[in-house]
C-alpha positions as MATLAB code, in Angstrom:
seq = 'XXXXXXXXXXXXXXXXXXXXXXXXXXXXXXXXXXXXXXXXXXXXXXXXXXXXXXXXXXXXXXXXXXXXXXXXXXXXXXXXX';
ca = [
      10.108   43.986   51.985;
      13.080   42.495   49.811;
      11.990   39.096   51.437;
       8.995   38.965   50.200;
       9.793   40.351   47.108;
      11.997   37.619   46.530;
       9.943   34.716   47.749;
       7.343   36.433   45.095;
       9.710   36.436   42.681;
      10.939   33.009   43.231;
       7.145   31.272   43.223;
       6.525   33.034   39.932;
       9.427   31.747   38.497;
       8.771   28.301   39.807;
       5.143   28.636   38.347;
       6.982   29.990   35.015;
       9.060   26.439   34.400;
       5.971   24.498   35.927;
       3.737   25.334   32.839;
       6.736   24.554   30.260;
       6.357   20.848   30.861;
       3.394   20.788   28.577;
       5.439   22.049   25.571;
       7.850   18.861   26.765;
       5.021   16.314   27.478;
       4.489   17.821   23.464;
       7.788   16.868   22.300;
       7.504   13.455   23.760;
       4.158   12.716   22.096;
       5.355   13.880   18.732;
       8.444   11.909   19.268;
       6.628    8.829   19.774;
       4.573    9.426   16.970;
       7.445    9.765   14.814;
       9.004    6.572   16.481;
       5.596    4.923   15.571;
       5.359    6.247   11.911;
       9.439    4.883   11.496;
       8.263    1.065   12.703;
       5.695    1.067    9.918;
       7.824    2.338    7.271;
      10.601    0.220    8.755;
       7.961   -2.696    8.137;
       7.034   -2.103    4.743;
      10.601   -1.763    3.682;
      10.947   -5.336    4.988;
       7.794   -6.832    3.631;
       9.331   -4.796   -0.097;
      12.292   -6.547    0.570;
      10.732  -10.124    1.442;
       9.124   -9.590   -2.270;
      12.235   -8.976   -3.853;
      13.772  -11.763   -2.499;
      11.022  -14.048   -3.591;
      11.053  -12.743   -6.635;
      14.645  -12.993   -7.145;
      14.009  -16.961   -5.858;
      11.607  -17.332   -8.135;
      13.613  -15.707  -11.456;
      16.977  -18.002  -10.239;
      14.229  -21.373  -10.760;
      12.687  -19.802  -14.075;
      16.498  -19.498  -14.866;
      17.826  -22.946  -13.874;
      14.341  -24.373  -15.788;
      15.167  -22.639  -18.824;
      19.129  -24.020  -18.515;
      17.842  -27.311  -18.057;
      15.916  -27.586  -21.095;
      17.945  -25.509  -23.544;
      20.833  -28.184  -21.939;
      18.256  -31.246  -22.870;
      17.193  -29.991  -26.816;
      20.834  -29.476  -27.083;
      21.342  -33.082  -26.377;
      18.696  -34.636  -28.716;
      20.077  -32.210  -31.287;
      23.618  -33.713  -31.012;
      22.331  -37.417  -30.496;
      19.739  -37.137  -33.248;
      22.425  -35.498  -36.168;
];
């Protein structure tokens, strides 16, 4: 009698950690998602930081333009006097 009740008891506790692999297989699927969502913010970030950069390229020639010419009226101010 103690056998059996302890073969009993042992399936149903098998059985008992057999269905918590769904909450697991869960976990894994939300964790993937999560992974998934990260990439994509992880992506914009870059593409916001490839548009800084570009813009910061692009302010540094506006910059050097301006130089350039405020160095050239300079000139024909000082030439022409």
């Amino acid at each position: 009698m103690r056998k059996t009740l302890a073969i009993a008891l042992m399936l149903t506790a098998t059985l008992g950690l057999a269905a918590c692999d769904k909450k697991s297989e869960d976990k894994a699927q939300d964790a993937n998602q999560h992974a998934q969502d990260a990439q994509k913010s992880m992506s914009e970030a870059q593409d916001k930081v490839n548009e800084a950069a570009k813009e910061n390229a692009d302010a540094a020639k506006a910059q050097a333009e301006s130089s350039k010419a405020a160095a050239q009226e300079q000139s024909k101010e000082a030439t022409g006097s």
